[in-house]
SEZA-400255 format. One line per field, with one value per atom (N, C-alpha, C, O): residue number from 1; residue in three letters; atom name; x, y, z. Coordinates in Angstrom, 1 decimal, decimal comma. Layout:
BEGIN
num = c(NUM; ...)
residuo = c(Ala; ...)
atomo = c(CA; ...)
c1 = c(X; ...)
c2 = c(Y; ...)
c3 = c(Z; ...)
END
This chain:
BEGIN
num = c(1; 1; 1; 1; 2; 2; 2; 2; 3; 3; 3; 3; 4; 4; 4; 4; 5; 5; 5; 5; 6; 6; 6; 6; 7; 7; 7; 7; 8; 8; 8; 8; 9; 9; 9; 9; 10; 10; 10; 10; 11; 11; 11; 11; 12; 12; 12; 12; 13; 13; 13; 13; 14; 14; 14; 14; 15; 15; 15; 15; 16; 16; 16; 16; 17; 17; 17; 17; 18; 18; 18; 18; 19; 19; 19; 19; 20; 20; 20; 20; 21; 21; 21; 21; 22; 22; 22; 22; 23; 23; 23; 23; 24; 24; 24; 24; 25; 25; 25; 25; 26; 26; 26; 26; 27; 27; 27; 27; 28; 28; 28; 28; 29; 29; 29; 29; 30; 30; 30; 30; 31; 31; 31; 31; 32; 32; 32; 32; 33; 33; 33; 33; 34; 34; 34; 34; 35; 35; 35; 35; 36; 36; 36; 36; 37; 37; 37; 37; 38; 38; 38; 38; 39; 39; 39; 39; 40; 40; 40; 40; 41; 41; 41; 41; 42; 42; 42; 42; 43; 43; 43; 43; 44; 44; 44; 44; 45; 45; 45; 45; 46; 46; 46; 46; 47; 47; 47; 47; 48; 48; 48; 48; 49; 49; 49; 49; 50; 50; 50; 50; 51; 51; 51; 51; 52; 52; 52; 52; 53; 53; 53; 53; 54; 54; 54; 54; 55; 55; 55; 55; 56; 56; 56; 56; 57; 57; 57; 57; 58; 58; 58; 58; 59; 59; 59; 59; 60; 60; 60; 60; 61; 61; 61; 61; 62; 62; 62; 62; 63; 63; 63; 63; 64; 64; 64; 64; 65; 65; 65; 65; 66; 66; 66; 66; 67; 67; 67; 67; 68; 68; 68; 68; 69; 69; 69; 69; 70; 70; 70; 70; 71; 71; 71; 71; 72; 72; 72; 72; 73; 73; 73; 73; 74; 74; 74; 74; 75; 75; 75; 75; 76; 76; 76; 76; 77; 77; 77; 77; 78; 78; 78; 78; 79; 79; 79; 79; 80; 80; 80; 80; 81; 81; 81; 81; 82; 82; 82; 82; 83; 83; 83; 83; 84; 84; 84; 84; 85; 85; 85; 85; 86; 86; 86; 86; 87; 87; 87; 87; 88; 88; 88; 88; 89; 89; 89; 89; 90; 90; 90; 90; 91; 91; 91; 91; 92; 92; 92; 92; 93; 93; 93; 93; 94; 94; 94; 94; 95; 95; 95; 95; 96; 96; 96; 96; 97; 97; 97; 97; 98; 98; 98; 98; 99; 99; 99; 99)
residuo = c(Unk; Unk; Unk; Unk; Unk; Unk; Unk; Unk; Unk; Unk; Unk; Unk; Unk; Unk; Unk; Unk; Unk; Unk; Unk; Unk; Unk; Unk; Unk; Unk; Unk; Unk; Unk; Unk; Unk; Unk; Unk; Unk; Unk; Unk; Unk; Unk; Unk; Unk; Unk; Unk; Unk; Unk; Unk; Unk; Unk; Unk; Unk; Unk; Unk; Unk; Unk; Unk; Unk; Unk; Unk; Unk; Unk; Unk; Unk; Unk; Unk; Unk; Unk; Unk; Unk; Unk; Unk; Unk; Unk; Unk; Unk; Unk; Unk; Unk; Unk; Unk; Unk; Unk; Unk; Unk; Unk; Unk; Unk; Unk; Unk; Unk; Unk; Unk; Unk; Unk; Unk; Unk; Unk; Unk; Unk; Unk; Unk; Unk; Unk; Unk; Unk; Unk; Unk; Unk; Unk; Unk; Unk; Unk; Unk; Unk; Unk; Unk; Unk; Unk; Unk; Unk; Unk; Unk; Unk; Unk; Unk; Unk; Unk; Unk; Unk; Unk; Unk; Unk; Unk; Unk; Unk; Unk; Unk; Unk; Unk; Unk; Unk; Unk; Unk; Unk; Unk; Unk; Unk; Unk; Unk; Unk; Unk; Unk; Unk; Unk; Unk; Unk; Unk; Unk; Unk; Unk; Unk; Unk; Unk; Unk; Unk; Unk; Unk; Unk; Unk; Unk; Unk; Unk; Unk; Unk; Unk; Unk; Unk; Unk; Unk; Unk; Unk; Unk; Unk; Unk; Unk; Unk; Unk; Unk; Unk; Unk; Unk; Unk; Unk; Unk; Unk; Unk; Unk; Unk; Unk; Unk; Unk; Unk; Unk; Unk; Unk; Unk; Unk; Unk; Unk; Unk; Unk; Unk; Unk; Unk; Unk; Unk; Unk; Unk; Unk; Unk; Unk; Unk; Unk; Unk; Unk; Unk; Unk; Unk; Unk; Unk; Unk; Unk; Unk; Unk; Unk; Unk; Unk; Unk; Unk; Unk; Unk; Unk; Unk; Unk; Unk; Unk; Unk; Unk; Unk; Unk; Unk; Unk; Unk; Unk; Unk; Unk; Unk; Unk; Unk; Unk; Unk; Unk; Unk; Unk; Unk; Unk; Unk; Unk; Unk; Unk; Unk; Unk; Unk; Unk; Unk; Unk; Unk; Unk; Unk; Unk; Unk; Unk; Unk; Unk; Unk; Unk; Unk; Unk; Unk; Unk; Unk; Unk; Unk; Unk; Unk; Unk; Unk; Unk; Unk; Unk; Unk; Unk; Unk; Unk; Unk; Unk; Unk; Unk; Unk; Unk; Unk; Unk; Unk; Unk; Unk; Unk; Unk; Unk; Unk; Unk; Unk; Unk; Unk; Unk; Unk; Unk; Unk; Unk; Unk; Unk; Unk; Unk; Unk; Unk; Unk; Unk; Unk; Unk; Unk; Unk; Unk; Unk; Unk; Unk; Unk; Unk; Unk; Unk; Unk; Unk; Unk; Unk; Unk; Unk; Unk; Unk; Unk; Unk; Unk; Unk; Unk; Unk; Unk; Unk; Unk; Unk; Unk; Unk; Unk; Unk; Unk; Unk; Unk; Unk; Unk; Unk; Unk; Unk; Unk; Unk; Unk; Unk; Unk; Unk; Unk; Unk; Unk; Unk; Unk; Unk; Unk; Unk; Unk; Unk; Unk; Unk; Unk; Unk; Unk; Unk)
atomo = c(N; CA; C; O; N; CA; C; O; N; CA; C; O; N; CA; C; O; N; CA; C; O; N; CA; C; O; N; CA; C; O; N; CA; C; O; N; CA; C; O; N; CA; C; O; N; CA; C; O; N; CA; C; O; N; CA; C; O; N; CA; C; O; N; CA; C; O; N; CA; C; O; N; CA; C; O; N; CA; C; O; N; CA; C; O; N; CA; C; O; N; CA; C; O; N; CA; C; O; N; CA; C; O; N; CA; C; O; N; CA; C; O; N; CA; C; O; N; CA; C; O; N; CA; C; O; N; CA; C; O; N; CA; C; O; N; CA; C; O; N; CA; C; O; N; CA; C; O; N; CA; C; O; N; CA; C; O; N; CA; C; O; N; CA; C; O; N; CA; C; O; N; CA; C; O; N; CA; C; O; N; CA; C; O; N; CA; C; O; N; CA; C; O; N; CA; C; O; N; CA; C; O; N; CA; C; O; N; CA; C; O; N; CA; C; O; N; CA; C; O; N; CA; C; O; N; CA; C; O; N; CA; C; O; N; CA; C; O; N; CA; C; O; N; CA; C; O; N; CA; C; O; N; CA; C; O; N; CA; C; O; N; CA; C; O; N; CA; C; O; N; CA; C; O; N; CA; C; O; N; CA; C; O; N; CA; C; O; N; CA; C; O; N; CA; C; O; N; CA; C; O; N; CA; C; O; N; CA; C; O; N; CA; C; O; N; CA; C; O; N; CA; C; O; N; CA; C; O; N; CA; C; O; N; CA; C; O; N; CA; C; O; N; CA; C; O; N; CA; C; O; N; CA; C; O; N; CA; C; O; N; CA; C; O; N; CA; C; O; N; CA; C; O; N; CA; C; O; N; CA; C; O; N; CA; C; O; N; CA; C; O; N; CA; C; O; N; CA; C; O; N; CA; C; O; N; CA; C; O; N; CA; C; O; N; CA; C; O; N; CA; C; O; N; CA; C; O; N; CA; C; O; N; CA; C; O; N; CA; C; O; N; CA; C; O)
c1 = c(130,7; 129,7; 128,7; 128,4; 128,0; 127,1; 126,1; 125,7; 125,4; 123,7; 122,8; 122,5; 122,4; 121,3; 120,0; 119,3; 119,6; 118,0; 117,0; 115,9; 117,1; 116,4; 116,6; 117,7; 115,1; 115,6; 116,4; 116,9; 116,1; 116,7; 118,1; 118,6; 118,9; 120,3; 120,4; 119,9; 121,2; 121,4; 122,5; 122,5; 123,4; 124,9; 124,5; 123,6; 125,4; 124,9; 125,2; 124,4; 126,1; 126,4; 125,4; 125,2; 124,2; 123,3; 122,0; 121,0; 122,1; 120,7; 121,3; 120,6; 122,3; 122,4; 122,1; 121,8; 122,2; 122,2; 120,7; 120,3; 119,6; 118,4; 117,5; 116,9; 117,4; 116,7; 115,5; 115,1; 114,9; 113,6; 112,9; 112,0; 113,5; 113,3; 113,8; 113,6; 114,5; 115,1; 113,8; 113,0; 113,4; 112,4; 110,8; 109,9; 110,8; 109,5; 109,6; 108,9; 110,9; 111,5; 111,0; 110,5; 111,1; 111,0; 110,0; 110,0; 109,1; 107,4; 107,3; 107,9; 106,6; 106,0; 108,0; 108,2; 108,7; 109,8; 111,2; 111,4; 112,0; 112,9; 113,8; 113,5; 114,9; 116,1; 117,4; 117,5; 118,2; 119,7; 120,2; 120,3; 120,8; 121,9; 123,5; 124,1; 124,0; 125,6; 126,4; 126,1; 127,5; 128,8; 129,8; 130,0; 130,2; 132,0; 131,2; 131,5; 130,2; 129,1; 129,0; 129,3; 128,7; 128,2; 127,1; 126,9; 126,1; 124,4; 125,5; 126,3; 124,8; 125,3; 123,6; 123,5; 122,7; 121,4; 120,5; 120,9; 119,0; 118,1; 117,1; 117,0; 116,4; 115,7; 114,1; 114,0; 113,2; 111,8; 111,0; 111,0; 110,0; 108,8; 107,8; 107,3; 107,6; 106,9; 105,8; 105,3; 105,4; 104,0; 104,4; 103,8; 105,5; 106,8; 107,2; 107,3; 107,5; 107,9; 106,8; 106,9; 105,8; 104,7; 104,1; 103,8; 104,2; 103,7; 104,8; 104,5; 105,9; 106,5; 106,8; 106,9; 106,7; 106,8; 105,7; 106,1; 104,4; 103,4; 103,7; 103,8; 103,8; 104,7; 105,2; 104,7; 106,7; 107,4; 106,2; 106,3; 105,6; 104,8; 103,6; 103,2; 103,1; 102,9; 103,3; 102,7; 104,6; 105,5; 105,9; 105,3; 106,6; 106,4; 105,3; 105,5; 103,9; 102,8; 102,7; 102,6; 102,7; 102,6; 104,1; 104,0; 105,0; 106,0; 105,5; 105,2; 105,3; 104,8; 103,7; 103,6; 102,6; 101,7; 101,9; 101,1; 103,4; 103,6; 104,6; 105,4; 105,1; 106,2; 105,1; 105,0; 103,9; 103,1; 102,3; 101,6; 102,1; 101,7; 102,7; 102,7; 103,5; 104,9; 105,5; 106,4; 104,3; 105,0; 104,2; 102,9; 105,2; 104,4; 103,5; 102,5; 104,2; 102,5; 101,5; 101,3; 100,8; 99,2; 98,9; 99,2; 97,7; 97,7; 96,6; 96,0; 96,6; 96,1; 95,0; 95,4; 93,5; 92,5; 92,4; 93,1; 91,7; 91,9; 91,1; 91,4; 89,9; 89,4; 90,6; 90,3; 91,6; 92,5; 93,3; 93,8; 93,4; 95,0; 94,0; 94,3; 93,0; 92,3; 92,1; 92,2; 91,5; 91,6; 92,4; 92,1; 93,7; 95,1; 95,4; 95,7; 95,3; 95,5; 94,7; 95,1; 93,3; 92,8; 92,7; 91,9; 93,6; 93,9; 95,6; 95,7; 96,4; 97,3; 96,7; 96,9; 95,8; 95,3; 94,8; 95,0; 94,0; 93,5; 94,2; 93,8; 95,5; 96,7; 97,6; 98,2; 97,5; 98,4; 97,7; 98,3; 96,5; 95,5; 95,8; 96,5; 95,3; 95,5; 96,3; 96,1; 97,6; 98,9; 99,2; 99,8; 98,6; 98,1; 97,7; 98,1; 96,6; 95,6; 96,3; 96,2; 96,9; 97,8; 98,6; 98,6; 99,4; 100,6; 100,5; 101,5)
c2 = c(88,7; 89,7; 89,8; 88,8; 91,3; 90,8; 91,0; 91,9; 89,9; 89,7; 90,9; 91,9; 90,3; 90,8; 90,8; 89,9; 92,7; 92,2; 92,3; 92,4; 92,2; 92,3; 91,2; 90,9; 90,5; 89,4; 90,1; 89,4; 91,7; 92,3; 92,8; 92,5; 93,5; 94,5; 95,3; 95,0; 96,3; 97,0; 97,8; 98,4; 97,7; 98,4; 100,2; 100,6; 100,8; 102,4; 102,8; 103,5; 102,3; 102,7; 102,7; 103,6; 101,1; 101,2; 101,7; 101,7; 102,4; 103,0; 104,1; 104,6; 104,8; 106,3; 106,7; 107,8; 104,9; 105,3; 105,4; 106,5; 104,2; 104,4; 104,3; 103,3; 105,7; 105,6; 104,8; 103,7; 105,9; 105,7; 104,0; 103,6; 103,0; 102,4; 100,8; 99,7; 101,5; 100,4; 100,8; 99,8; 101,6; 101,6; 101,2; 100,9; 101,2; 100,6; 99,0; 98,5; 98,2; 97,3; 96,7; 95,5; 97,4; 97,0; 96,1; 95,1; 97,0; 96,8; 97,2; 98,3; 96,5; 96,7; 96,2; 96,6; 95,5; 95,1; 96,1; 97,0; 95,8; 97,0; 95,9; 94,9; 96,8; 96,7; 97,1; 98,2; 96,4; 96,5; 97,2; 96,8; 98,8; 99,0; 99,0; 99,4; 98,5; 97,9; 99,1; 100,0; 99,1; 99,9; 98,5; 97,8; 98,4; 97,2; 95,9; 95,4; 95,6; 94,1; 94,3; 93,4; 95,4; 95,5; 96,3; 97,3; 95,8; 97,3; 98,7; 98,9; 99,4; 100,5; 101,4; 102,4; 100,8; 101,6; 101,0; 99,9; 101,1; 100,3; 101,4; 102,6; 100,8; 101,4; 101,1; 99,9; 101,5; 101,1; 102,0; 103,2; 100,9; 101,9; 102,9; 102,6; 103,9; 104,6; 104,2; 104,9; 103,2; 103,1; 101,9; 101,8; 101,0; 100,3; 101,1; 100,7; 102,1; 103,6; 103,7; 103,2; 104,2; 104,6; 103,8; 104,1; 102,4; 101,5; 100,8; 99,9; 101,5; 100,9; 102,4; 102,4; 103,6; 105,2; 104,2; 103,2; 104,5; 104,0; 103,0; 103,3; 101,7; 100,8; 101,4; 101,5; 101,8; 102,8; 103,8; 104,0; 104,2; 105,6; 104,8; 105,0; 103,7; 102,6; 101,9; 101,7; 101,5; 101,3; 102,8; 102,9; 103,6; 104,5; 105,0; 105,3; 105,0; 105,5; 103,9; 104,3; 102,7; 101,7; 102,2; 102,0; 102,7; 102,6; 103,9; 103,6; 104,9; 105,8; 105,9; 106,5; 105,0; 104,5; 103,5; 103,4; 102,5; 101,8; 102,1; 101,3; 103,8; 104,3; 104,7; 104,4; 105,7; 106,6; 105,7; 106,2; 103,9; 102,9; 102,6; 101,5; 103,2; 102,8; 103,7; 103,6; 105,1; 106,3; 106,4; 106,2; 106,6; 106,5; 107,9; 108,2; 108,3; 110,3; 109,6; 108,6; 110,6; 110,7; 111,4; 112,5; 110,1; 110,8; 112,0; 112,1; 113,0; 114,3; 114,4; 114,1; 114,9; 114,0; 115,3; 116,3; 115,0; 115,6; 116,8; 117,6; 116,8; 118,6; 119,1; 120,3; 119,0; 119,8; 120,4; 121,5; 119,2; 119,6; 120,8; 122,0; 120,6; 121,2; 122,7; 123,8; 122,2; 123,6; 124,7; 125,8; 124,0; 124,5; 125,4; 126,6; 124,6; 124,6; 126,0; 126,6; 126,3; 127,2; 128,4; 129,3; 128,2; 129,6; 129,7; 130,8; 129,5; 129,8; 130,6; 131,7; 129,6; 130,2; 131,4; 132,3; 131,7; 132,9; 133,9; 135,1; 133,7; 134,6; 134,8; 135,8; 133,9; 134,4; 135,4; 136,3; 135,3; 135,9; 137,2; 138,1; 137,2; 138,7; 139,6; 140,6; 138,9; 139,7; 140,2; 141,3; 139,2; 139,7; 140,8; 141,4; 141,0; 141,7; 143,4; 144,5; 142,8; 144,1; 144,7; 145,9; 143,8; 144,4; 144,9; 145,4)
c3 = c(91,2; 90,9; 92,0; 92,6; 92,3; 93,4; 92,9; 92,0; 93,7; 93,4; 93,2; 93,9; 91,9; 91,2; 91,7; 91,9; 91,9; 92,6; 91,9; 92,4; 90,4; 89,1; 88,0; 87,6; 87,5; 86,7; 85,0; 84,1; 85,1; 83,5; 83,9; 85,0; 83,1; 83,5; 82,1; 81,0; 82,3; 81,0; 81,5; 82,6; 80,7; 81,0; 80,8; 80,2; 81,3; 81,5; 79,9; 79,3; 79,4; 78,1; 77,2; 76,4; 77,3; 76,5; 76,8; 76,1; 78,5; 78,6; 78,2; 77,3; 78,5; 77,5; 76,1; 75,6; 75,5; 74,5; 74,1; 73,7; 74,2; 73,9; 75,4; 75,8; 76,0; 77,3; 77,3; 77,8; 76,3; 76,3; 75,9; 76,6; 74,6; 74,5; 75,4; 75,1; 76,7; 77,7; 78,3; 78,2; 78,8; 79,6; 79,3; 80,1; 78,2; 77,0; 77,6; 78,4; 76,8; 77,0; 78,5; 78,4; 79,9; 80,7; 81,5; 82,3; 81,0; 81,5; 82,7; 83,0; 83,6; 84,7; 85,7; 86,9; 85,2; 85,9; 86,1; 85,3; 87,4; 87,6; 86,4; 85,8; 86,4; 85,6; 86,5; 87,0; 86,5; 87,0; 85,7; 84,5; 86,7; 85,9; 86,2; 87,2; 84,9; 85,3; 85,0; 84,2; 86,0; 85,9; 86,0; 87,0; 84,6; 84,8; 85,8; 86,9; 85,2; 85,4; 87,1; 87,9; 87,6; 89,0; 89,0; 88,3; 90,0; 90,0; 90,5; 91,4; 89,6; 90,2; 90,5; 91,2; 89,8; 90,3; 90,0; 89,5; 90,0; 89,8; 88,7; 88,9; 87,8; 87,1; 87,7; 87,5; 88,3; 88,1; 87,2; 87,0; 86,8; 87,0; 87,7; 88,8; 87,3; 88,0; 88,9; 89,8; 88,6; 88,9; 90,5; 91,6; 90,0; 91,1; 92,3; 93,5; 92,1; 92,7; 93,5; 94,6; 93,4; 94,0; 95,3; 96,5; 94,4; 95,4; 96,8; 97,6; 96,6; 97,4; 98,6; 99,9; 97,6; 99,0; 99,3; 99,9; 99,0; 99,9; 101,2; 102,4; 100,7; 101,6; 102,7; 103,8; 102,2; 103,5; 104,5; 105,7; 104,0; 104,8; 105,5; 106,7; 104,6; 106,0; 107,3; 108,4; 106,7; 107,7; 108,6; 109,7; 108,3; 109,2; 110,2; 111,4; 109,5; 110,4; 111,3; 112,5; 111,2; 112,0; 113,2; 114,4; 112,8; 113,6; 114,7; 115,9; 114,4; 115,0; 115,9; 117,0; 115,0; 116,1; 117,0; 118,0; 116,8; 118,3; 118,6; 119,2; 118,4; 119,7; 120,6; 121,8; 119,8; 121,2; 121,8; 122,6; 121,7; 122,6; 123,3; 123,9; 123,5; 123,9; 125,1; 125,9; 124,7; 125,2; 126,8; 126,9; 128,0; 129,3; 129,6; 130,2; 128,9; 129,1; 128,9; 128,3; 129,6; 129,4; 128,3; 127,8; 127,6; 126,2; 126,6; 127,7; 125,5; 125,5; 124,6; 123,5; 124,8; 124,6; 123,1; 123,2; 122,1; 120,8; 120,8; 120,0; 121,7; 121,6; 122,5; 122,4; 123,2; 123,9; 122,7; 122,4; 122,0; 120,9; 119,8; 119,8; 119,0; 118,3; 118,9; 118,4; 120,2; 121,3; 120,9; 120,7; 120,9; 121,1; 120,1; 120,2; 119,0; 117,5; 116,8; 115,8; 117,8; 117,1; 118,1; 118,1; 118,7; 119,6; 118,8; 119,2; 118,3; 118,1; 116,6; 116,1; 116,3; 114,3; 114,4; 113,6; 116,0; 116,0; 116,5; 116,3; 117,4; 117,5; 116,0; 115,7; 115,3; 114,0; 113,4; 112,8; 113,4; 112,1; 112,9; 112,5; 114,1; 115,1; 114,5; 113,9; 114,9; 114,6; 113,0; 112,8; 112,0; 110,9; 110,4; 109,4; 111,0; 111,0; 111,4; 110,9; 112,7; 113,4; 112,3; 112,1; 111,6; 111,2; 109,6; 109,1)
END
């Protein structure tokens, strides 16, 4: 059997049968669910959920912030980009306006 990454499990048969009250059941903890005594998915909490996107999108913005310490350009100073940013906003509106 392979390792269980939840100390609960519930076979798919018996979360179809009472969803709602497996998830009551659960609390704040994930739940393994079994296909033929193997995880075939993981149940969490929502609130489990949340805190772990978070996690990732931390790790992401840390990853991103040490590629561009990473990157040999010359960084580009932030009234240039803003500069930039609002000469394009004021060409879109233009064309707007035009059409």
């Amino acid at each position: 059997m392979e390792q269980l990454l939840a100390t609960r499990s519930v076979s798919i048969t018996e979360l179809k049968r009472s969803p709602s009250a497996i998830i009551e059941q659960a609390g704040d903890e994930a739940i393994a669910v079994l296909n033929h005594n193997r995880p075939a998915a993981y149940l969490i909490p929502a609130a489990m959920y949340m805190r772990q996107m978070a996690l990732l999108e931390t790790a992401d913005l840390r990853e991103a912030i040490a590629a561009s310490r990473r990157d040999p350009r010359a960084p580009i100073p932030a009234e240039q980009v803003f500069a930039e940013l609002d000469a394009a906003i004021d060409q879109v509106v233009a064309e707007q306006a035009a059409a």
